[in-house]
N, C-alpha and C positions, 0 to 999 in steps of 0.2 A: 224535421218539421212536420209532426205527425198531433194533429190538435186530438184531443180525450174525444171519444165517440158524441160523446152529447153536444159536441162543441156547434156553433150557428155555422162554421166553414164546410163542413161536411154538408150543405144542405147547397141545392144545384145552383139556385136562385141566388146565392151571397157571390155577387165579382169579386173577384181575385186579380187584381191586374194589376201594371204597369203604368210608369208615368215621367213626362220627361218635358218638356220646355223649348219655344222656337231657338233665342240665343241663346242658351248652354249646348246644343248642341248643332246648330245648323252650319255654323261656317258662312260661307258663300254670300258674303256679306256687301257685294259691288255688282252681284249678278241679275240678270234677267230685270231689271229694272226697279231694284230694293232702293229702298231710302235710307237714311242713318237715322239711326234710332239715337235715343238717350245715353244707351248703352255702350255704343259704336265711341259716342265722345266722352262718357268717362273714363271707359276702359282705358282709352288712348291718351287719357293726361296724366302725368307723370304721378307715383306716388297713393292715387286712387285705389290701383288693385296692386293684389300680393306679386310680387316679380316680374308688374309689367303685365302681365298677361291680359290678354285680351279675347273674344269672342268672333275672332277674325275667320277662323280655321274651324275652332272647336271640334266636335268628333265627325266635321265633316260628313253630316246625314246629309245634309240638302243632294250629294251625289250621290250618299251610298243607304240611301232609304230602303231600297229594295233590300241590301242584307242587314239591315234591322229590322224589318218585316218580316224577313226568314227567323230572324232572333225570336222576335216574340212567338211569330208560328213554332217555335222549336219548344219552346216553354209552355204553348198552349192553355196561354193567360186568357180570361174572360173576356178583357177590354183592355184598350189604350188611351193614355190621356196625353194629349197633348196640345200647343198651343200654336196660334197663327201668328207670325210674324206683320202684325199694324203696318209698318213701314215696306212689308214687302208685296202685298195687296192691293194697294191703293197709292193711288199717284195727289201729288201734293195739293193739285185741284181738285182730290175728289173723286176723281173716275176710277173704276175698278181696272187694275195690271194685271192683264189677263194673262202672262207669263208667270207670273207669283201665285195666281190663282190654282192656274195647271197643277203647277207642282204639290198642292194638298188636294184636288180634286183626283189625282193618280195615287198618292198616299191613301184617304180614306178611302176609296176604291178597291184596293187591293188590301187592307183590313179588311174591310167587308167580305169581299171574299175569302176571306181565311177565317170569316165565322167568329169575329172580334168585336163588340160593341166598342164604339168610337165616343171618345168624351173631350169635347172640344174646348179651349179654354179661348174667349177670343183677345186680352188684355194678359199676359205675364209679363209685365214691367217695360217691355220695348216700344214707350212712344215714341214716336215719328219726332225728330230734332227739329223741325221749322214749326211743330208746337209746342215741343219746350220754348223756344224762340219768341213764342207769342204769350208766354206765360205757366204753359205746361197747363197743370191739374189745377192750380192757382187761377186760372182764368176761368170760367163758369162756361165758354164757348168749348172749352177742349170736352165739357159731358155733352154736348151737341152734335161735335164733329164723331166722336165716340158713336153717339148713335148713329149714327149716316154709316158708319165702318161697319156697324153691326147689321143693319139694313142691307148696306152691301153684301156681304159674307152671306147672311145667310139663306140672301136669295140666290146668291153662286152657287151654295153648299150644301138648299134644301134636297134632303131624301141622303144624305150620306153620312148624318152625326146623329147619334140616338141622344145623348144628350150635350148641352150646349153649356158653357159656363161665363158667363159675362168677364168678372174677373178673377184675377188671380191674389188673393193677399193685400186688401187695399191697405190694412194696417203697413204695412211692407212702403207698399208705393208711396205712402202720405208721411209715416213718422222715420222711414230710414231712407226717403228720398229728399224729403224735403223739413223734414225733425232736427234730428243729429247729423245729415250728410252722409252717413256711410254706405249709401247705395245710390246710383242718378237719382237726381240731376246733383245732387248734393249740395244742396240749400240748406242752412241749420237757421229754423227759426219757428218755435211752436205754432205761432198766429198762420202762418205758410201752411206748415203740417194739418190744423185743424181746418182749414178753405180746403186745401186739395184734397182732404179727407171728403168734406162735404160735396165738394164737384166728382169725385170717383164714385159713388155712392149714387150723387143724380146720373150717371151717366149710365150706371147698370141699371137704372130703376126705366129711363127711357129706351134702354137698348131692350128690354125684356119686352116691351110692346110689339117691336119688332119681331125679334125669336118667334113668338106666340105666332104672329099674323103669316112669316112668312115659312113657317118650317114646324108647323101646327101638332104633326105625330113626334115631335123629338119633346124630349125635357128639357127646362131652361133652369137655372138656378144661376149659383155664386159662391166659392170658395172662400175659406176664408180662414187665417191662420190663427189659433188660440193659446193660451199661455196658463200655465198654472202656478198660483204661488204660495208658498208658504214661510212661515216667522221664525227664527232662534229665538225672538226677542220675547221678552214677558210681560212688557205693556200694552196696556190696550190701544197706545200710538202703533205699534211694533203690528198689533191683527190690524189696526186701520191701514197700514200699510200695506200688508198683503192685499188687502182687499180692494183698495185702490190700484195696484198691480195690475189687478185682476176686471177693475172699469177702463185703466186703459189699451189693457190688452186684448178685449175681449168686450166687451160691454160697448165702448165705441162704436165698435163695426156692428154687433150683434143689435144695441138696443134700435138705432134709426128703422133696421131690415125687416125687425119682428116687433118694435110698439110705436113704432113712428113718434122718436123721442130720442134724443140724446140721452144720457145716464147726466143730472145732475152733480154727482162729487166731480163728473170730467173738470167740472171749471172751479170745484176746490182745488185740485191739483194743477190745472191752469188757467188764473183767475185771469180775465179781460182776454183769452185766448178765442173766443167764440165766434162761428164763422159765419159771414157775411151770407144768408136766405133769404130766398123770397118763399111766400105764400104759396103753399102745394106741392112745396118742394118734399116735406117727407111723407106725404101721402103717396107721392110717384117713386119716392126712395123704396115706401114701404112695401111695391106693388106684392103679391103672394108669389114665391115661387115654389118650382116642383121640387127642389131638392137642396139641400147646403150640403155643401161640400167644408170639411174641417181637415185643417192640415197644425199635426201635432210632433214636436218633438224634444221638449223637455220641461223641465223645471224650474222656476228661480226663488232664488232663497231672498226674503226682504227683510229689513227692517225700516223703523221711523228716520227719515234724514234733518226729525227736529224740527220741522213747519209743516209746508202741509203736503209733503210725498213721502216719496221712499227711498230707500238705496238699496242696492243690490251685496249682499255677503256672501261668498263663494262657500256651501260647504265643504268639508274636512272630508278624507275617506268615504267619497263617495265615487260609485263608476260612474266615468264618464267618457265619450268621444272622442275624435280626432279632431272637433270641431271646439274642445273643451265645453261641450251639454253634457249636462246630466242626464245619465240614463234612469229614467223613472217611469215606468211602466203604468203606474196607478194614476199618477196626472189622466191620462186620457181618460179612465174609466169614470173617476171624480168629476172632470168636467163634462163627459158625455151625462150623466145622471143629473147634476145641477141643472145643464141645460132643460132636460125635460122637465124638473121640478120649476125652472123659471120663468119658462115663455111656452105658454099655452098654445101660440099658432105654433111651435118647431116642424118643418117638415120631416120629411124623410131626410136620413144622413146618410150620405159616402165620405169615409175615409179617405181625401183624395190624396195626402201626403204623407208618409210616414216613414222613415229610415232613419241612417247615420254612415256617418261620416270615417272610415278607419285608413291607414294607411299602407294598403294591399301592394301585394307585390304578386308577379309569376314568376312560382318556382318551379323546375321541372312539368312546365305547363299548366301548370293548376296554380289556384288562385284562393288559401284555404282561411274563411274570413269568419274564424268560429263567432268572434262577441257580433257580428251582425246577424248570424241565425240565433244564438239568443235572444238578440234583439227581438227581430221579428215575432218569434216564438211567445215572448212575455209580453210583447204590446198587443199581439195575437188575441191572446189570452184575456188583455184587458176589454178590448171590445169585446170580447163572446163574454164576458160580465157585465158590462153594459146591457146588451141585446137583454141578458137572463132576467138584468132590474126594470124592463122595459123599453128603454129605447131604440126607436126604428132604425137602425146600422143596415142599410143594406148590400155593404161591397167596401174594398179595404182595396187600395193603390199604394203599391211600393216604391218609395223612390231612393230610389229611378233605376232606370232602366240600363243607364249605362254613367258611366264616371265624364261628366265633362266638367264645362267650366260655370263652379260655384260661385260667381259673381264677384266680390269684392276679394275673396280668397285665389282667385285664379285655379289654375287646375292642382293646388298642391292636396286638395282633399277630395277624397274618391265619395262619391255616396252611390256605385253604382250596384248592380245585381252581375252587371258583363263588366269587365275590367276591358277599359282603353290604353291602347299605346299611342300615346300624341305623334310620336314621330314620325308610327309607320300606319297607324288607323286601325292594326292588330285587335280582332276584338276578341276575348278570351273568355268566356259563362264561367261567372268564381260559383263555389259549395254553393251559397246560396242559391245560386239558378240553378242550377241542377235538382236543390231539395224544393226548389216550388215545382219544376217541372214534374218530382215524382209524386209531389202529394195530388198533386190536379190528374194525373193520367191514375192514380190509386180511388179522387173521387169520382174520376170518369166510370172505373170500373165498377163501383160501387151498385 
């Protein structure tokens, strides 16, 4: 893992870090006063995820934080990113759960101390189930109550998070929570998906007032996951396609945040799907933030599905995953460059997600996970091309940090850097952590 001398990683200022999520990896899911998230109930109904599994246990940090704090001091990663548990913070009326609180106030704490910038995500998919109950993202009150959690938080939390992230992936939360089903609350119904798009969206635009007001030296921004596509096909249906792909994968979340404007073809591709606004709503969507965060990890091949979308065609003989993505390293570079050629406010960029999925085993103690140091290596690569065509990249997160539980997959796909043993909490640093750890102590020495 050794980037060419010219490379932007070699230079002090580019983070290098880690990244991981409250339910993938917390467990401790009835403790100290948590609430049941979204997550808690789909996990737990039959059929939802791969074997049952559930985020009940998970890799069990909520107890054993202190030695994944040693984890990361051992790899002597830039920063850590990770996310607050909504349901475990705040009690159902409202009031801040000062036992839930503790427990990330001793977390970034002892980051801190270990000389770690902290990147705090306050939204990664786990709402609180007595607001799905009330409609979830669906109801225009859940970006209200959103803001009051973020008010909360990060007057609990001012002076401990250098930067802040409203949320995590609302493409995520809006079309694979409430779209197609395949992630909570699992609702399939476009008109659903395009409202809770629009209420995730006011909720980060009103929680960033907050951030600002109450935690003034931190950064505040918004992640957000992107998609690249491209055609087999040889119609000019077949590019419309891609390209459409590419408004709703990408162009949705992107266009309200940076031109205060949905992308017009959204409602060629779903016509009368248009979501229920009032007046100022994407003025406050649009508010400026300090940084976006983009989370990238493959490709999809489209073509024309004959009206007015697309379909997806698997290519042939191509590497791919454990997760079956395609590994395509230029996606990122292609759409970090678009972006700057398309939206003239772009902030500054963090990489805040980036890995794959392989299925690791320990052998003789070791954990030898060669296509994900390629990985890394080539997607590496693609940002420090990016950076060289001009765009501001400045820090690159690995995910993750450790192997838990991938959501609707359950734990059968690892995406981590330390391999988990679920049975016994066994945490084992695969090649890969070890070749981050030497490149950072090589550009320590530097």
């Amino acid at each position: 893992m050794l980037p060419p001398a010219d490379s932007v990683l070699w230079q002090k200022n580019f983070l290098l870090g880690a990244a991981t999520a409250a339910y993938q990896i917390e467990g401790a899911i009835h403790e100290d006063g948590r609430l049941p998230s979204i997550w808690d109930t789909f996990s737990a109904t039959p059929g939802k995820v791969l074997a049952g599994d559930t985020g009940a246990v998970a890799c069990d940090h909520y107890h054993r934080w202190e030695e994944d704090v040693a984890l990361l001091d051992m790899l002597k990663v830039d920063a850590y990113r990770l996310s607050i548990a909504w349901p475990r913070v705040m009690t159902a009326d409202g009031q801040p759960n000062q036992a839930g609180i503790a427990f990330y106030r001793k977390l970034l704490q002892a980051l801190r101390a270990k000389g770690m910038k902290t990147f705090v995500t306050l939204y990664h998919w786990d709402l609180p189930q007595h607001l799905e109950d009330q409609g979830g993202w669906t109801n225009r009150a859940t970006a209200y109550r959103f803001a009051e959690y973020a008010d909360m938080i990060s007057r609990e939390l001012a002076g401990l998070v250098d930067a802040w992230a409203t949320l995590n992936e609302p493409w995520c939360s809006a079309w694979l929570g409430y779209g197609n089903g395949h992630h909570a609350p699992g609702k399939q119904d476009v008109k659903l998906a395009t409202q809770a798009m629009h209420h995730l969206l006011l909720g980060h635009g009103l929680a960033m007032a907050h951030l600002r007001a109450n935690d003034p030296a931190a950064q505040a921004g918004i992640v957000v996951n992107v998609g690249h596509a491209t055609t087999t096909g040889n119609r000019e249906a077949d590019q419309r396609a891609a390209m459409l792909f590419e408004v709703q994968n990408n162009q949705w979340v992107l266009d309200p945040l940076l031109k205060q404007s949905y992308p017009a073809a959204l409602w060629e591709l779903w016509p009368e799907a248009q979501p229920v606004m009032q007046e100022g709503d994407l003025a406050i969507i649009g508010t400026k933030v300090d940084y976006l965060g983009i989370n990238y990890y493959f490709r999809s091949n489209v073509v024309s599905d004959g009206q007015h979308g697309y379909t997806e065609v698997a290519l042939e003989g191509v590497e791919r995953t454990q997760m079956g993505w395609e590994v395509y390293p230029d996606g990122l570079r292609h759409l970090l460059v678009g972006f700057q050629r398309d939206y003239p406010q772009l902030p500054p960029i963090y990489i805040t997600e980036n890995g794959m999925a392989s299925d690791d085993q320990v052998v003789d103690g070791e954990v030898i996970d060669s296509q994900r140091i390629s990985f890394f290596n080539r997607h590496l690569a693609a940002v420090d091309q990016a950076v060289k065509a001009g765009v501001d990249v400045r820090g690159y997160f690995i995910w993750s940090l450790l192997d838990n539980f991938e959501w609707a997959f359950g734990y059968e796909r690892r995406f981590g850097i330390v391999h988990v043993d679920y049975a016994t909490q066994q945490r084992t640093p695969k090649r890969s952590a070890q070749l981050v750890q030497q490149f950072l102590a090589q550009r320590r020495a530097k």
